[in-house]
Backbone as numpy.savetxt, mean C-alpha at the origin, in Angstrom:
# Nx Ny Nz CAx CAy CAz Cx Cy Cz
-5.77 -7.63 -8.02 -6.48 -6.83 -7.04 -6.13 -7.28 -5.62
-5.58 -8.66 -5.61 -5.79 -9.26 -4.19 -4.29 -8.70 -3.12
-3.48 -8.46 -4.60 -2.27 -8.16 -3.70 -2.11 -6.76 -3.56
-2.92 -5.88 -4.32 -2.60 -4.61 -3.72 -3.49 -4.03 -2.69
-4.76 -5.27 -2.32 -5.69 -5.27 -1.22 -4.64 -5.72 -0.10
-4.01 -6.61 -0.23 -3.11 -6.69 0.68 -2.04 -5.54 1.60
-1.74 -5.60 0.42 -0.47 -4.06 0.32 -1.29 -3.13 1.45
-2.43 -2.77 1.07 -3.33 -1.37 1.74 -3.91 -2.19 3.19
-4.28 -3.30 3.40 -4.74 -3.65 4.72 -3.62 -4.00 5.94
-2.75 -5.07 4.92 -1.66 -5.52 5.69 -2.84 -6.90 6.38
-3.23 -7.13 6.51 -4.22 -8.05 6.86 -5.02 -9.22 5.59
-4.03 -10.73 5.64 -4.98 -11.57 4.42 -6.78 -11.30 4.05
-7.28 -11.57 5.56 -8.73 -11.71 5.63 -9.42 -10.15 5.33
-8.78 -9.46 5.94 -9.65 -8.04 5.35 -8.89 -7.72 4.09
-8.12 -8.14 4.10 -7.56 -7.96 2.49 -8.96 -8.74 1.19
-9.25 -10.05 1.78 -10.25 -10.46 0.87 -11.24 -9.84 0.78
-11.85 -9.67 2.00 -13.05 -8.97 2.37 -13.22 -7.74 1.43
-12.33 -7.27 1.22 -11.68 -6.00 0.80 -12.25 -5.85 -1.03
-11.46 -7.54 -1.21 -11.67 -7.44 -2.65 -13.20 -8.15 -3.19
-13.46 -8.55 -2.18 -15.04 -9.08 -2.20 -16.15 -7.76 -2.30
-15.78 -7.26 -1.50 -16.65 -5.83 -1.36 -16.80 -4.87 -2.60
-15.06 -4.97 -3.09 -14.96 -4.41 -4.13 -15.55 -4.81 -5.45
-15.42 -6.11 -5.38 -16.51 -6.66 -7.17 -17.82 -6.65 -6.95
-18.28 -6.42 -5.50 -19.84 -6.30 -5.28 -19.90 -5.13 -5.82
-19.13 -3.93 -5.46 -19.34 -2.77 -5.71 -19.16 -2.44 -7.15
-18.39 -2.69 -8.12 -17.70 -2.93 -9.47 -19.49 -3.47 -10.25
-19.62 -4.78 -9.85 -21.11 -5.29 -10.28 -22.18 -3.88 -10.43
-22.37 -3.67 -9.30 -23.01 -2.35 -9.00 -23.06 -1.46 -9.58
-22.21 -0.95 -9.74 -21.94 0.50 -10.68 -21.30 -0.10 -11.86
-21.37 -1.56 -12.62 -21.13 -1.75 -13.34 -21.59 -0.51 -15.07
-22.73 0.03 -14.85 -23.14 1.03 -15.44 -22.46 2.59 -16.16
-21.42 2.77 -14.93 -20.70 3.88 -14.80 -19.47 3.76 -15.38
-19.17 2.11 -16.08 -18.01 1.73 -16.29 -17.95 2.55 -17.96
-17.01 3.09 -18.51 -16.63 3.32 -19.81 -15.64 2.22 -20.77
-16.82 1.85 -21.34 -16.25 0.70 -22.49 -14.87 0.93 -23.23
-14.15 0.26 -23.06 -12.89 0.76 -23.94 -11.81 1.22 -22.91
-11.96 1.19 -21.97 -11.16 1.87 -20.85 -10.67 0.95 -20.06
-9.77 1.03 -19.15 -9.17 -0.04 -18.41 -9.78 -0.73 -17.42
-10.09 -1.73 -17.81 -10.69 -2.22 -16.35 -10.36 -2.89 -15.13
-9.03 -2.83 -14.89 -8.38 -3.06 -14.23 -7.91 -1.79 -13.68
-7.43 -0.57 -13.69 -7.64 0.24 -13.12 -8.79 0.67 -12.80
-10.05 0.68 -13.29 -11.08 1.15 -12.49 -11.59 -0.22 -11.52
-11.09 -0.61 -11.47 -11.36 -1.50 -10.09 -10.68 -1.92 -9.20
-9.46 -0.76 -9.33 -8.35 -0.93 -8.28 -8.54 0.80 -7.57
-8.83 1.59 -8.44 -9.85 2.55 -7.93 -10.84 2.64 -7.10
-11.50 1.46 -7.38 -12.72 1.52 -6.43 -12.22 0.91 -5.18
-11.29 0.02 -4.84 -10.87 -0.66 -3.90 -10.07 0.18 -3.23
-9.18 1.31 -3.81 -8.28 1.82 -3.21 -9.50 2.77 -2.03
-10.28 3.13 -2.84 -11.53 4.51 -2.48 -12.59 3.32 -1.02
-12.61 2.36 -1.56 -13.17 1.41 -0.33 -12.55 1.15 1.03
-11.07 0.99 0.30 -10.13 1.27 1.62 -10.02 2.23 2.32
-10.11 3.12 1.69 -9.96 4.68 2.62 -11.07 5.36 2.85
-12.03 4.52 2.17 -13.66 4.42 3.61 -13.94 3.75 4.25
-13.48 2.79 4.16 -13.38 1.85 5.27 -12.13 2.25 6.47
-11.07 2.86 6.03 -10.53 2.99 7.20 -10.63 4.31 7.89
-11.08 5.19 7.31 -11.79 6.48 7.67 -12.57 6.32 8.86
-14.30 5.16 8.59 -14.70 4.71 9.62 -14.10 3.96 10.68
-13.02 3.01 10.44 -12.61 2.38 11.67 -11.68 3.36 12.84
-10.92 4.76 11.75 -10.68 5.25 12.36 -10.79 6.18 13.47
-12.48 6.48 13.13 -13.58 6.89 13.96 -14.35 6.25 15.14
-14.12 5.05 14.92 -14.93 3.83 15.91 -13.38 4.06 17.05
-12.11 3.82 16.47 -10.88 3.63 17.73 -11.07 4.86 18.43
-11.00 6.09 17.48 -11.75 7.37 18.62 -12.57 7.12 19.39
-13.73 6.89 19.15 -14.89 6.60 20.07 -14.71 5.47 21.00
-14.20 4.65 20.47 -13.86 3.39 21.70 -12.63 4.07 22.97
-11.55 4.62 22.03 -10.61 5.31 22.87 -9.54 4.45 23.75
-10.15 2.96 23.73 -9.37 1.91 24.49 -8.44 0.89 23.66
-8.58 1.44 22.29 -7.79 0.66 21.71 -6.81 1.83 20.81
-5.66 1.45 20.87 -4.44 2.49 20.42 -4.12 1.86 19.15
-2.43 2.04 19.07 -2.20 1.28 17.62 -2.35 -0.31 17.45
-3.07 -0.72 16.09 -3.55 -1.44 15.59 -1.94 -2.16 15.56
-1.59 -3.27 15.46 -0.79 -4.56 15.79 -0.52 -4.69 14.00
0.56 -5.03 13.72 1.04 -5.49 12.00 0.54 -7.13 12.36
0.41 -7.47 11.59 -0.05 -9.03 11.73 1.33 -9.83 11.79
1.08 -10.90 12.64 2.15 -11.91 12.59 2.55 -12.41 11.54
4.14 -13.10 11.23 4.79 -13.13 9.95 4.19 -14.80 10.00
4.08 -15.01 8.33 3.29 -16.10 8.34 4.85 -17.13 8.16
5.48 -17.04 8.00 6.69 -17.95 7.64 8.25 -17.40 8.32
9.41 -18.45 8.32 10.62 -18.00 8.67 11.33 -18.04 7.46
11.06 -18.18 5.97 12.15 -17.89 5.00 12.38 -16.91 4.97
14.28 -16.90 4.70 14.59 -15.91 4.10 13.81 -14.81 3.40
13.11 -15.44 2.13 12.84 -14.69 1.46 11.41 -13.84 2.48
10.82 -14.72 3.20 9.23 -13.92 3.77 10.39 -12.58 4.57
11.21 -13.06 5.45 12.06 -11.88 6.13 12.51 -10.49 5.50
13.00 -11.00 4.32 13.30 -9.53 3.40 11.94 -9.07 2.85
10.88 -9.65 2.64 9.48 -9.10 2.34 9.13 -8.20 3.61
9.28 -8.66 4.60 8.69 -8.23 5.88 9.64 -6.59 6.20
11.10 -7.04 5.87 12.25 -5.88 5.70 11.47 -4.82 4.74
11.43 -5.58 3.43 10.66 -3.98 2.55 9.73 -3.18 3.03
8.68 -4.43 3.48 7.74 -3.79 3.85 7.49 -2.84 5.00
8.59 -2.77 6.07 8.54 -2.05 7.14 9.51 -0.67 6.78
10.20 -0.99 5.68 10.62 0.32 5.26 9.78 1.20 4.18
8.76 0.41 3.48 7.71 1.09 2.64 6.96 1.53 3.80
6.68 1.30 4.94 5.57 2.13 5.94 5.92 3.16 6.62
7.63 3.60 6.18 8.42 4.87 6.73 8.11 5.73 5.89
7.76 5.31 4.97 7.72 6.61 4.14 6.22 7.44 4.11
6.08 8.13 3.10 4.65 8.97 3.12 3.70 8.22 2.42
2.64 8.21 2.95 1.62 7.24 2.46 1.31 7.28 0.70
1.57 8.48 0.18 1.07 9.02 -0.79 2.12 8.36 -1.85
3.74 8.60 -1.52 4.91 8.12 -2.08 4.52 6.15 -2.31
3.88 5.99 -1.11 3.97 4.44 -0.77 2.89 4.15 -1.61
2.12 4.70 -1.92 0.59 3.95 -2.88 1.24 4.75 -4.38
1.94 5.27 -4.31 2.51 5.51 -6.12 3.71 4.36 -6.16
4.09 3.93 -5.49 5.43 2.76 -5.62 5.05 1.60 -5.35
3.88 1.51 -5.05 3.05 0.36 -4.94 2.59 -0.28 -6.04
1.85 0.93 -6.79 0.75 0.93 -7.59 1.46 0.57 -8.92
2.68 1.61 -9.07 3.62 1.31 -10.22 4.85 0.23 -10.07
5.20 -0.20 -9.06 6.08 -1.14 -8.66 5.68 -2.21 -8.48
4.81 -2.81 -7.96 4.20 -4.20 -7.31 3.26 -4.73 -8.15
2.03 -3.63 -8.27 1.46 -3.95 -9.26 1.53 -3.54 -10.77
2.48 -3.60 -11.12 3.08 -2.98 -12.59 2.14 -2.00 -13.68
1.47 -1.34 -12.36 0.99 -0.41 -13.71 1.68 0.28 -14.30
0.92 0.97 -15.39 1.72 2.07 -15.95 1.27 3.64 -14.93
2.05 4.51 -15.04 2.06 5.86 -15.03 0.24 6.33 -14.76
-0.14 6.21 -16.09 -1.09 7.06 -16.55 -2.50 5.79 -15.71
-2.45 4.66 -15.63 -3.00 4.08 -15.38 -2.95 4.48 -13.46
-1.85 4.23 -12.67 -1.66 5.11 -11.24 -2.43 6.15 -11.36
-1.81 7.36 -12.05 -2.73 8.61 -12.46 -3.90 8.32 -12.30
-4.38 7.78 -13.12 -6.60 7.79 -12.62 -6.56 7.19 -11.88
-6.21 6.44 -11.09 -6.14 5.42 -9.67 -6.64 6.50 -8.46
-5.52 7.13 -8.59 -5.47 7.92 -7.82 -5.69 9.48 -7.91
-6.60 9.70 -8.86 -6.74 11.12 -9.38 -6.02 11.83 -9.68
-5.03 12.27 -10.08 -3.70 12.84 -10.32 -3.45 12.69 -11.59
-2.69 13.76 -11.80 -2.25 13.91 -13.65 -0.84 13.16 -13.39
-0.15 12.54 -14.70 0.76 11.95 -14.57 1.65 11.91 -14.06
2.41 13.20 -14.67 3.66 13.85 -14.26 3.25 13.72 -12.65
2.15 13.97 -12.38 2.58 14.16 -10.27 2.96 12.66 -9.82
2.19 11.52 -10.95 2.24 10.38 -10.49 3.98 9.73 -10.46
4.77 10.27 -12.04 5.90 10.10 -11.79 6.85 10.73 -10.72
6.57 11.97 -10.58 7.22 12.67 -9.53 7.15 11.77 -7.99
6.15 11.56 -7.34 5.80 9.95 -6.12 6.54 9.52 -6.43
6.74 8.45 -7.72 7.42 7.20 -7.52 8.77 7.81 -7.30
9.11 8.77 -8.29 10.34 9.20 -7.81 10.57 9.53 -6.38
10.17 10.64 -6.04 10.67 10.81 -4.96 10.13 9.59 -3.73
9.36 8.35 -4.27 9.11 7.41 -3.24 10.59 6.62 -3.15
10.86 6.34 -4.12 12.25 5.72 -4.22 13.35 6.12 -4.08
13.36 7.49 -3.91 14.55 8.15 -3.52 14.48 8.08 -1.43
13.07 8.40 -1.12 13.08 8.47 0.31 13.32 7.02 0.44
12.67 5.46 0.04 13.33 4.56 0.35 14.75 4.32 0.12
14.88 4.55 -0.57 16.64 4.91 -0.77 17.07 5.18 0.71
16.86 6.63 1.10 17.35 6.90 2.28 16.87 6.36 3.46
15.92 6.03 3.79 15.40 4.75 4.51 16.01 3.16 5.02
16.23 2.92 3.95 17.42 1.84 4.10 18.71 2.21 4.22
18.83 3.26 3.95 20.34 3.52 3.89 20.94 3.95 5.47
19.88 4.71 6.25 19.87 5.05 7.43 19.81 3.56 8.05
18.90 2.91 7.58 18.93 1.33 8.43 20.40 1.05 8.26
21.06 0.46 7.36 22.51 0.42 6.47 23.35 0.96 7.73
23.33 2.47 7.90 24.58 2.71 8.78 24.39 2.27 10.43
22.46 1.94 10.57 22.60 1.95 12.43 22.94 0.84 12.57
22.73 -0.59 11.49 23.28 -1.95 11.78 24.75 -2.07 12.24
25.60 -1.68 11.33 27.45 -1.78 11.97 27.73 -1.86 13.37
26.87 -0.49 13.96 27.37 -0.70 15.53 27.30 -1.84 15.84
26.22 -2.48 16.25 25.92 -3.81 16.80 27.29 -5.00 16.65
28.15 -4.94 15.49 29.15 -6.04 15.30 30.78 -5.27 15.38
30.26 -3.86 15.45 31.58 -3.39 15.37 32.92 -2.65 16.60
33.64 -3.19 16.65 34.14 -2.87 17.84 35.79 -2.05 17.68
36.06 -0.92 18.62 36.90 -0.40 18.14 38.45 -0.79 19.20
39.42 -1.17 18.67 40.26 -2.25 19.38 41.30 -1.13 20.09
């Protein structure tokens, strides 16, 4: 739960907050839960649905405040290699469509299955495969556009 709280905040601390809120809420409506059913998708459900009320309202408060514009990506916590190409994916997963990006998320990162995405996100399967597909095809082209604007920079014509 913690890393696809991540994934959706981009932020460690509201990322926890995130997943804290969410097992309060899970406890809660523990009632509504159906025995036999995944429970790990229904509580990545509820977090996904927390997130996008929670940012619904914040997105309402920056209206009303009006003095604060775009929200800042958080500083990179490390210089490895490897955090750099994380930081690379990740700025090319935020080119794409949000919808593509939480089906390639959901089925990529956090290895669900298909049908499990599907109730995540309300959607019958097939739409859920169709996202990942076409999420991975637009990252495809995403990087690939990155791919050709890098050359200039080293390339010189004699």
């Amino acid at each position: 739960m913690r890393g696809f709280a991540r994934f959706l905040a981009r932020d460690s601390s509201i990322a926890d907050d995130l997943v804290q809120d969410t097992i309060v809420r899970a406890l809660d409506k523990a009632d509504s839960f159906t025995p036999g059913t995944n429970l790990r998708a229904w509580c990545l459900a509820i977090l996904r649905n927390l997130f996008l009320e929670q940012h619904r309202r914040r997105k309402r408060e920056r209206i009303a405040l009006e003095d604060y514009g775009h929200q800042p990506a958080p500083a990179p916590e490390s210089s490895s290699s490897t955090q750099t190409e994380m930081q690379e994916l990740e700025h090319f997963l935020w080119q794409i469509s949000p919808l593509l990006r939480e089906a390639l998320v959901l089925v990529g990162a956090q290895e669900l299955t298909y049908a499990e995405a599907a109730e995540i996100c309300g959607v019958e399967v097939g739409t859920m495969k169709a996202r990942v597909s076409r999420a991975r095809t637009a990252l495809k082209k995403v990087m690939a556009a990155q791919d050709q604007a890098e050359p200039k920079n080293g390339s010189g014509r004699a």
